[in-house]
MOPAC internal coordinates of N, CA, C and O (Angstrom, degrees):
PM7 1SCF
backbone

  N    0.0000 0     0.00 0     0.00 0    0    0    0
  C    1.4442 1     0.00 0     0.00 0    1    0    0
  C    1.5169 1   110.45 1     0.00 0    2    1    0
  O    1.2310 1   122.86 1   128.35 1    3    2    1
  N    1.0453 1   112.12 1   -51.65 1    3    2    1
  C    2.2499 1   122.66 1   178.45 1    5    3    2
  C    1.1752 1    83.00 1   -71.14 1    6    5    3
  O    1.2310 1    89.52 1  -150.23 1    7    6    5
  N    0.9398 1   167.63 1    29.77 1    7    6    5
  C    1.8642 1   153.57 1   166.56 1    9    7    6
  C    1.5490 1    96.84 1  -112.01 1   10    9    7
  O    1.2310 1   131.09 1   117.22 1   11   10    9
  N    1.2503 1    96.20 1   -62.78 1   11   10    9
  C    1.9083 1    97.69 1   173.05 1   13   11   10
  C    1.0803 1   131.87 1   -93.81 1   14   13   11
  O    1.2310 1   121.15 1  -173.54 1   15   14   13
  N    1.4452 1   115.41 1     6.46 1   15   14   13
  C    1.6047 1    97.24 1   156.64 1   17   15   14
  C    1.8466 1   110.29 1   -98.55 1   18   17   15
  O    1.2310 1   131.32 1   171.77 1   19   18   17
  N    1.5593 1    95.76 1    -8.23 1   19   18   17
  C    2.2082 1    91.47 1   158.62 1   21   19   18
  C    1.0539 1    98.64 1   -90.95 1   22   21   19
  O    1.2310 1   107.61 1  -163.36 1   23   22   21
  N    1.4158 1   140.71 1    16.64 1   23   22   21
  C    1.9463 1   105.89 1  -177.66 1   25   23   22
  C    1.9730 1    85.33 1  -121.37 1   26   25   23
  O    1.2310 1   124.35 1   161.73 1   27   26   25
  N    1.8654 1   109.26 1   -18.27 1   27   26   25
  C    1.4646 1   105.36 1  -164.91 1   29   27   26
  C    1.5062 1   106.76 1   -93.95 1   30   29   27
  O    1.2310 1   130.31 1   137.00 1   31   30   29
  N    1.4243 1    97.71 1   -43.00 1   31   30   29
  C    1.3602 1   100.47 1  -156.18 1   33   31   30
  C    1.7743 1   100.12 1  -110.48 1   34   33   31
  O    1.2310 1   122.26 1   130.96 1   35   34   33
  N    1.3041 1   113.27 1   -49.04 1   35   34   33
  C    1.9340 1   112.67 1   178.34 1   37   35   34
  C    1.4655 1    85.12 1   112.43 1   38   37   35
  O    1.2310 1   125.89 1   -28.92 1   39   38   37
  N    1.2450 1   106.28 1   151.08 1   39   38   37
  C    1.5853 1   130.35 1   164.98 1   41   39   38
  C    1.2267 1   128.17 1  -100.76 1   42   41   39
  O    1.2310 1   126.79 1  -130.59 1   43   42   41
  N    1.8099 1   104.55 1    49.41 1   43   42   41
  C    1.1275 1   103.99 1  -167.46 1   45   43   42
  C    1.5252 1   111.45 1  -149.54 1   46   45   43
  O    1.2310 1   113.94 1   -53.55 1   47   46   45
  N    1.4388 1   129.08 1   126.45 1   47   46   45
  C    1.6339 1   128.54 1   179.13 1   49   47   46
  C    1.5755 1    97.86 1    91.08 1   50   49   47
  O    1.2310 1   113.75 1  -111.21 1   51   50   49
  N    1.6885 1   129.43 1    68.79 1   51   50   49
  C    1.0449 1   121.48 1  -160.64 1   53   51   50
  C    1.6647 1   152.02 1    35.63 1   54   53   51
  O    1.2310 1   126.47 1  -178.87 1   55   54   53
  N    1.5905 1   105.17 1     1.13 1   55   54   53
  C    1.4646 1   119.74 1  -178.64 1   57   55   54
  C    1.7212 1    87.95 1   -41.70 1   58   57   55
  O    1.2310 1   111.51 1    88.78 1   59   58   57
  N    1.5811 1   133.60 1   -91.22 1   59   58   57
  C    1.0462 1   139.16 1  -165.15 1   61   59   58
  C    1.6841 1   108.22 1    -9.62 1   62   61   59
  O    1.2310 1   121.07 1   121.21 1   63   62   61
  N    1.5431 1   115.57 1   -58.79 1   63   62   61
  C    0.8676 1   104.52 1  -144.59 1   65   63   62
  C    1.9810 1    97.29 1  -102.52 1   66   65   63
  O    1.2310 1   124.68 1  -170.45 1   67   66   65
  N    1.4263 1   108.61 1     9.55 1   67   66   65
  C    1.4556 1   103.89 1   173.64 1   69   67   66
  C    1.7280 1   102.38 1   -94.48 1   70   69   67
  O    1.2310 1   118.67 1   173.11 1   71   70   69
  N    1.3510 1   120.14 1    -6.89 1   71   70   69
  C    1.3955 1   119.16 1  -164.02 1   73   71   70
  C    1.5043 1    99.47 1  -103.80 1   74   73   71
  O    1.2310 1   118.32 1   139.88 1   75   74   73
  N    1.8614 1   120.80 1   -40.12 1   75   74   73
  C    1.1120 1   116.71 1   153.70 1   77   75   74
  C    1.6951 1   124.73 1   -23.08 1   78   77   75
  O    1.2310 1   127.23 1    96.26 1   79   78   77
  N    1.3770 1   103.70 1   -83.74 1   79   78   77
  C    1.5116 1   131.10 1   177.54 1   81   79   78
  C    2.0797 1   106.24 1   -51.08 1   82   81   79
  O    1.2310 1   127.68 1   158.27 1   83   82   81
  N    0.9246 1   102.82 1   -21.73 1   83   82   81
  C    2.3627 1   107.96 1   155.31 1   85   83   82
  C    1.0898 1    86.31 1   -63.19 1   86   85   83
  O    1.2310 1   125.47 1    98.17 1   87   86   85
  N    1.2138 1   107.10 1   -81.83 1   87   86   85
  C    1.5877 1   113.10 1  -147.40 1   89   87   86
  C    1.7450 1   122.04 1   -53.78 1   90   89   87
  O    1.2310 1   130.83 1   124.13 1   91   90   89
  N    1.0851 1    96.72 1   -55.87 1   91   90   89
  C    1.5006 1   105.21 1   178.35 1   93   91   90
  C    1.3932 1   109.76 1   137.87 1   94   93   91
  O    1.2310 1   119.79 1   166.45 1   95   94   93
  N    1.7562 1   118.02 1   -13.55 1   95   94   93
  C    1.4402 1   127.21 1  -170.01 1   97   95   94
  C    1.8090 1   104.98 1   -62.74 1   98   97   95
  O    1.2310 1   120.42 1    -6.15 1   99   98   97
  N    1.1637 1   116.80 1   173.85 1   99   98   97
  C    1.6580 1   118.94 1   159.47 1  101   99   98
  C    1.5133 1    86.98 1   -91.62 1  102  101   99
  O    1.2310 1   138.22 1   -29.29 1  103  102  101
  N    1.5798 1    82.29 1   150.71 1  103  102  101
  C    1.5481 1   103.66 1   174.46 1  105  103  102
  C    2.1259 1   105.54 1   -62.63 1  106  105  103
  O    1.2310 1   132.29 1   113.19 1  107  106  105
  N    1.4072 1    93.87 1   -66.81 1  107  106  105
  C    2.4310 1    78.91 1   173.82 1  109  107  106
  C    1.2357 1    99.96 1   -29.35 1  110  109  107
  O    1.2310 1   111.64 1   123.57 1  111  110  109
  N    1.6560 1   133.36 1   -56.43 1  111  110  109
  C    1.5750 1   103.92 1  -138.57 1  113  111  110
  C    1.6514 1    92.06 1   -88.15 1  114  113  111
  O    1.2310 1   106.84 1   172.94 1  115  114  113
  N    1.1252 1   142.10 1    -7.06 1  115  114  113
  C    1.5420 1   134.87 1   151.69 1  117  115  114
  C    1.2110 1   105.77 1   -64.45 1  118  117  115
  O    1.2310 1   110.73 1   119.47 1  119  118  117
  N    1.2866 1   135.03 1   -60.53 1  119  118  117
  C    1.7792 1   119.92 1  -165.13 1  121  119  118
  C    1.5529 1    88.69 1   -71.68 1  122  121  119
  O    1.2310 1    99.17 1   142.86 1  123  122  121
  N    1.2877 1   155.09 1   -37.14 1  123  122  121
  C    1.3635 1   138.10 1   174.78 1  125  123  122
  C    1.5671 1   117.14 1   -48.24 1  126  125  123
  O    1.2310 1   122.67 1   148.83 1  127  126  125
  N    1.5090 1   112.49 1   -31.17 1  127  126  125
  C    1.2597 1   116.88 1  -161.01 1  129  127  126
  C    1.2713 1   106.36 1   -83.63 1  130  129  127
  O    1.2310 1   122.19 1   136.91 1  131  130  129
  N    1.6060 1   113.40 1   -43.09 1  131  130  129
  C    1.7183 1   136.28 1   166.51 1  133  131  130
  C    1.4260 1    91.03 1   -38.61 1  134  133  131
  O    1.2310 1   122.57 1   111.68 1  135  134  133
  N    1.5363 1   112.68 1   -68.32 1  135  134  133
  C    2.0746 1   112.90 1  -159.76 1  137  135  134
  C    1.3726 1    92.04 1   -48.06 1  138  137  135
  O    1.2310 1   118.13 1    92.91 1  139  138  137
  N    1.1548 1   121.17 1   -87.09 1  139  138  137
  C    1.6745 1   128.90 1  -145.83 1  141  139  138
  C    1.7440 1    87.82 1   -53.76 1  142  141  139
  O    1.2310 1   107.60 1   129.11 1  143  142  141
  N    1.8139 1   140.73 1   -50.89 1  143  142  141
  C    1.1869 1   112.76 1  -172.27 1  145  143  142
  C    1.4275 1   111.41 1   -54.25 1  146  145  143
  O    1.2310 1   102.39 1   127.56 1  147  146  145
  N    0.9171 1   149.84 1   -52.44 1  147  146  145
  C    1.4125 1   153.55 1   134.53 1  149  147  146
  C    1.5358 1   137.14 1    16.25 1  150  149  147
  O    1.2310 1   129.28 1   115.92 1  151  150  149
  N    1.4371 1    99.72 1   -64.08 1  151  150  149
  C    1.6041 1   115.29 1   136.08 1  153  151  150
  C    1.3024 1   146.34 1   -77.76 1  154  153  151
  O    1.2310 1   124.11 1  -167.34 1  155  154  153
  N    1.6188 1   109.71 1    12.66 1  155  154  153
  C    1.2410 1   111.11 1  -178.90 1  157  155  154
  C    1.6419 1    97.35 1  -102.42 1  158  157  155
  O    1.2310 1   125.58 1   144.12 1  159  158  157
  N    1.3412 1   106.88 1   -35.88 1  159  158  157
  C    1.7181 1   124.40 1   178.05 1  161  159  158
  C    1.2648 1   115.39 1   -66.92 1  162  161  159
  O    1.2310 1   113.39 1   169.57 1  163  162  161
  N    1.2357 1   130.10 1   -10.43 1  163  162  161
  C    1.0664 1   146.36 1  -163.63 1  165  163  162
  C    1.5867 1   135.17 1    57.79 1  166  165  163
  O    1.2310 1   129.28 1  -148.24 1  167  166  165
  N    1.3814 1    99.73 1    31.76 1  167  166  165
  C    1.4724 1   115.24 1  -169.62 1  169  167  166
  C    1.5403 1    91.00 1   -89.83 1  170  169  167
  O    1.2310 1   102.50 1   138.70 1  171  170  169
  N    1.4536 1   149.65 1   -41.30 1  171  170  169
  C    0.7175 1   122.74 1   158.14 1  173  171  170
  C    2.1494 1   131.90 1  -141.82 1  174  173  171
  O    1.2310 1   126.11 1   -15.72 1  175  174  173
  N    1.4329 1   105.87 1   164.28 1  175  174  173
  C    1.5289 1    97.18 1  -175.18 1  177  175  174
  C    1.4313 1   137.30 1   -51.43 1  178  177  175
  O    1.2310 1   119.87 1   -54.60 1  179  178  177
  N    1.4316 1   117.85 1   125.40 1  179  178  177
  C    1.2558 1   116.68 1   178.16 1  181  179  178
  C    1.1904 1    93.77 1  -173.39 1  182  181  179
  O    1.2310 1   123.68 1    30.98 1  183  182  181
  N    1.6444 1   110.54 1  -149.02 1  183  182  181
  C    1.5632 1   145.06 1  -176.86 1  185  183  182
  C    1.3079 1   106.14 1   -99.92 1  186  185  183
  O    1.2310 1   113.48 1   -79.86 1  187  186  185
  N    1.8111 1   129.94 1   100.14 1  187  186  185
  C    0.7492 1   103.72 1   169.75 1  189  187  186
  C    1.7477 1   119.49 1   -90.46 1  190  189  187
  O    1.2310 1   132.23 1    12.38 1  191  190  189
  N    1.8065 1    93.98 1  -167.62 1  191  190  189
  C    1.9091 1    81.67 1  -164.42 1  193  191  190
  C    1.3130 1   132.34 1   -74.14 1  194  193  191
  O    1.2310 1   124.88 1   153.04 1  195  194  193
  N    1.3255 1   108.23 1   -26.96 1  195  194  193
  C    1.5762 1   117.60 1   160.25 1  197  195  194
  C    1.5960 1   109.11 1   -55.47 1  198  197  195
  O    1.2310 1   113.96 1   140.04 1  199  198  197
  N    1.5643 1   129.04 1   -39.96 1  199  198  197
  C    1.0588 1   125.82 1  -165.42 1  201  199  198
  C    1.6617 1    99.17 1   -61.84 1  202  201  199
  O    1.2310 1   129.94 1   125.28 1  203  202  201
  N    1.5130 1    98.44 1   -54.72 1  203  202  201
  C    1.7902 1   107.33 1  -159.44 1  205  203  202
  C    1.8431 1    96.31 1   -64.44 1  206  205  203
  O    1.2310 1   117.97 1   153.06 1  207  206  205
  N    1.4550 1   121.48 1   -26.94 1  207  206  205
  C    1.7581 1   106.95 1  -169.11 1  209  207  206
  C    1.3750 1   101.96 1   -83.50 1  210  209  207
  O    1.2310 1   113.87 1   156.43 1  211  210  209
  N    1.7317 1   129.21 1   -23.57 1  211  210  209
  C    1.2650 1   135.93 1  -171.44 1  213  211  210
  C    1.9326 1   102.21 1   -74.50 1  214  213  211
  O    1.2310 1   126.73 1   149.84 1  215  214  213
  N    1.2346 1   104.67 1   -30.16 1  215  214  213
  C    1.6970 1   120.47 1   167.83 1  217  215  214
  C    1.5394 1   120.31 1   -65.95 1  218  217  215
  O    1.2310 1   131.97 1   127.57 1  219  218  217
  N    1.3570 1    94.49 1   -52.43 1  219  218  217
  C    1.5328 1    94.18 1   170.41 1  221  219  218
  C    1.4182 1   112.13 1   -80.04 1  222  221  219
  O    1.2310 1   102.69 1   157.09 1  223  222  221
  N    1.2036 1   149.33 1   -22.91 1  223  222  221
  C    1.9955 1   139.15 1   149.27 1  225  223  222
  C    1.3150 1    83.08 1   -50.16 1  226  225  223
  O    1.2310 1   110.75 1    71.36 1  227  226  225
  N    1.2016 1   135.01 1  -108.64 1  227  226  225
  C    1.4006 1   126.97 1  -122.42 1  229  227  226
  C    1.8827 1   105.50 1   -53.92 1  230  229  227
  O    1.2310 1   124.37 1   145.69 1  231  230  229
  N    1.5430 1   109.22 1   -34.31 1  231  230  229
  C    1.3852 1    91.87 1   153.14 1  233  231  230
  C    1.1899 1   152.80 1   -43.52 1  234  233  231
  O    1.2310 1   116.17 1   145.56 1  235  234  233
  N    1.3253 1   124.88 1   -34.44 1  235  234  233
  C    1.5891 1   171.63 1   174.80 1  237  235  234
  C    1.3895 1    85.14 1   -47.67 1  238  237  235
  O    1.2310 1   118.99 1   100.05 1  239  238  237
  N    1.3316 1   119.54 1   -79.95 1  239  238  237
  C    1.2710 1   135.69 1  -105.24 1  241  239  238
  C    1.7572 1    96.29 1  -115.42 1  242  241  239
  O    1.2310 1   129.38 1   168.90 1  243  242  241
  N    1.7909 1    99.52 1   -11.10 1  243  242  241
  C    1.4023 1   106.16 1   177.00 1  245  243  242
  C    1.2733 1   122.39 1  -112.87 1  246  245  243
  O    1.2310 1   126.65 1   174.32 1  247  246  245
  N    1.4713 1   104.82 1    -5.68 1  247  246  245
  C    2.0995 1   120.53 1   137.06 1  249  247  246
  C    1.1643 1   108.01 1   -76.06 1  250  249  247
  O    1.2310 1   110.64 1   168.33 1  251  250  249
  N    1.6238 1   135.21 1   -11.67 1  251  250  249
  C    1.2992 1   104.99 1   158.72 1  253  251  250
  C    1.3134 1   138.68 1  -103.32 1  254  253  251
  O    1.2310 1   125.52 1  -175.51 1  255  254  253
  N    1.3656 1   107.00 1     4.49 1  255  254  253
  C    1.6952 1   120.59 1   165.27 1  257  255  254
  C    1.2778 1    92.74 1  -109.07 1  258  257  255
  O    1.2310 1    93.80 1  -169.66 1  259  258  257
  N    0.9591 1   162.81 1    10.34 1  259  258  257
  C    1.3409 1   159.64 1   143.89 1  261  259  258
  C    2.2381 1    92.36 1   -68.33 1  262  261  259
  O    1.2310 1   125.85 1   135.81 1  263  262  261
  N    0.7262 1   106.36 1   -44.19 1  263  262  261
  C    1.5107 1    97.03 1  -173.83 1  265  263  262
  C    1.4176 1   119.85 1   -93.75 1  266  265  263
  O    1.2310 1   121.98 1   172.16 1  267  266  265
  N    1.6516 1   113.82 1    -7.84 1  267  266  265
  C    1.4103 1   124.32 1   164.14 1  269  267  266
  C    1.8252 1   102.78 1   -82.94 1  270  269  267
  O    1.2310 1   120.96 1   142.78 1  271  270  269
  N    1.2632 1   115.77 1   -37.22 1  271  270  269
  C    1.4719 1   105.47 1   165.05 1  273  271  270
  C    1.1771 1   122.36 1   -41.33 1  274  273  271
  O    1.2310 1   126.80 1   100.20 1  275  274  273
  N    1.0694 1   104.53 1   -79.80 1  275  274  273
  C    1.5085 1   129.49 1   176.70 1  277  275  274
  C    2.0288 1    99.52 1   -30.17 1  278  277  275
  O    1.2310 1   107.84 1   118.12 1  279  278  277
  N    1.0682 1   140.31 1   -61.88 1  279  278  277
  C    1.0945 1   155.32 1  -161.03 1  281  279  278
  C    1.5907 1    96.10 1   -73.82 1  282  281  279
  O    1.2310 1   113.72 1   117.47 1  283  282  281
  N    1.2734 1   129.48 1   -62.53 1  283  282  281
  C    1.6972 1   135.86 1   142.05 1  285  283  282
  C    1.3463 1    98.15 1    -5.84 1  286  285  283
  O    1.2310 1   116.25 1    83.27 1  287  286  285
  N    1.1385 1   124.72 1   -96.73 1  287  286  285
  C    1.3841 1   155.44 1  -141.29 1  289  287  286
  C    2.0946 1    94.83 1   -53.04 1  290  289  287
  O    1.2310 1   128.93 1   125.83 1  291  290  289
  N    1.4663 1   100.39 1   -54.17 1  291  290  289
  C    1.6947 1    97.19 1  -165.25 1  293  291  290
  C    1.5135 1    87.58 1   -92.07 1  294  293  291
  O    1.2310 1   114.89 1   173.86 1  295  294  293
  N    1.4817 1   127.30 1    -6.14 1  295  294  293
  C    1.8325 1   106.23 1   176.21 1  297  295  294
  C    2.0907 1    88.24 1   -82.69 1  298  297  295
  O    1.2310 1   117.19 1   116.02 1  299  298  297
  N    1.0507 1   122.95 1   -63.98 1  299  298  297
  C    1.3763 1   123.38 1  -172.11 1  301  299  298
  C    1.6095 1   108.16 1   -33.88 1  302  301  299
  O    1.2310 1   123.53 1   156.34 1  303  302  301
  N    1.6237 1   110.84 1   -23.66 1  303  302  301
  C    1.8281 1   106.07 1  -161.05 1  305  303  302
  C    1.4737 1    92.86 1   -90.86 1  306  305  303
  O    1.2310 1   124.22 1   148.57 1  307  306  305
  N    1.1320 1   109.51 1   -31.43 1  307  306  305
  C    1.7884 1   120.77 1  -156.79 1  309  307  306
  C    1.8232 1    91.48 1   -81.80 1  310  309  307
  O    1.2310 1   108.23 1   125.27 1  311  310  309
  N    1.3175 1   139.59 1   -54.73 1  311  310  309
  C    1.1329 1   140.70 1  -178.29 1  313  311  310
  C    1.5519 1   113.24 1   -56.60 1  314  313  311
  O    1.2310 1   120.81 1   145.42 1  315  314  313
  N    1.2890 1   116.06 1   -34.58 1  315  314  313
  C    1.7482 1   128.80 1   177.01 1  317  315  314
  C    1.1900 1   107.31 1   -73.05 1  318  317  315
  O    1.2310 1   122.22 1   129.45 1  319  318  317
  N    1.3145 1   113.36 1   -50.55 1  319  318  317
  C    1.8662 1   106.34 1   174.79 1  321  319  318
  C    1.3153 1   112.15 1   -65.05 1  322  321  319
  O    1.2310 1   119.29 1   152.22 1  323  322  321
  N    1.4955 1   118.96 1   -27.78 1  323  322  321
  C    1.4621 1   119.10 1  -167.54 1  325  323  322
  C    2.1157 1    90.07 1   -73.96 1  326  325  323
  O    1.2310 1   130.03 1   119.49 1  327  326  325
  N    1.0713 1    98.26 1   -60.51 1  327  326  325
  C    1.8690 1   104.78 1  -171.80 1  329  327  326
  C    1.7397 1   101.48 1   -41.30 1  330  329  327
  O    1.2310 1   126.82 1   134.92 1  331  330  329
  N    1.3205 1   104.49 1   -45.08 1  331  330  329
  C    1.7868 1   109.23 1   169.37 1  333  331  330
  C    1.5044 1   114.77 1   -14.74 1  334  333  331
  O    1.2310 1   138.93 1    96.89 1  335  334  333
  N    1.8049 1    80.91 1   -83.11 1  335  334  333
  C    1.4421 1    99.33 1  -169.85 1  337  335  334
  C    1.6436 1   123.22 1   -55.13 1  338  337  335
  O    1.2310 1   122.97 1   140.48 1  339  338  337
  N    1.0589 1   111.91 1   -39.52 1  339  338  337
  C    1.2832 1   126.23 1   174.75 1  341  339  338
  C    1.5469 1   114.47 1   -54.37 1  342  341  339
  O    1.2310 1   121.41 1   140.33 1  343  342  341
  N    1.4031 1   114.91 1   -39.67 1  343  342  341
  C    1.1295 1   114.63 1  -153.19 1  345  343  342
  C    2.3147 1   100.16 1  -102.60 1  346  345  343
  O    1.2310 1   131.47 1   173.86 1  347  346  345
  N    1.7789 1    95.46 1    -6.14 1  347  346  345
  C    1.3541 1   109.41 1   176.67 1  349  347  346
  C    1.6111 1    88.16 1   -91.29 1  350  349  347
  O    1.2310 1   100.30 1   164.61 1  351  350  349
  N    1.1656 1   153.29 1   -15.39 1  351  350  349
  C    1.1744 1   133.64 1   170.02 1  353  351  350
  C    1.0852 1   134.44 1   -63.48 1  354  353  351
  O    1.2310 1   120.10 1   180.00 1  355  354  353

């Protein structure tokens, strides 16, 4: 849809926001959709979308070894106190 209304219509002199108001969209989340198509093509700077979802996995994925540490960390403490005791007997 953002592909053809910049290649049909132009993003320019309210088009955005008469094609919004067809559709049923809010006019932001069309001019949002225009920006990021924009930056994905490389017409202009930002985040593109593969960049920002490839950001959010490795985010993902670094609360989840971040929480297998953590789980490491109190099985390694809990087994050392246990070897303690055993080994104070």
């Amino acid at each position: 849809m953002v592909r053809t209304l910049r290649a049909e219509l132009g993003t320019d002199h309210g088009t955005v926001q008469r094609v919004a108001t067809q559709l049923g969209y809010g006019t932001e989340s069309v001019r949002l959709w225009v920006r990021q198509a924009e930056i994905d093509d490389g017409r202009a700077s930002g985040v593109s979308s593969s960049e920002s979802a490839r950001m959010r996995e490795l985010e993902q994925e670094n609360r989840e070894l971040r929480r297998a540490n953590e789980i490491l960390k109190r099985a390694a403490s809990f087994f050392g106190a246990e070897l303690d005791r055993q080994h104070k007997r």
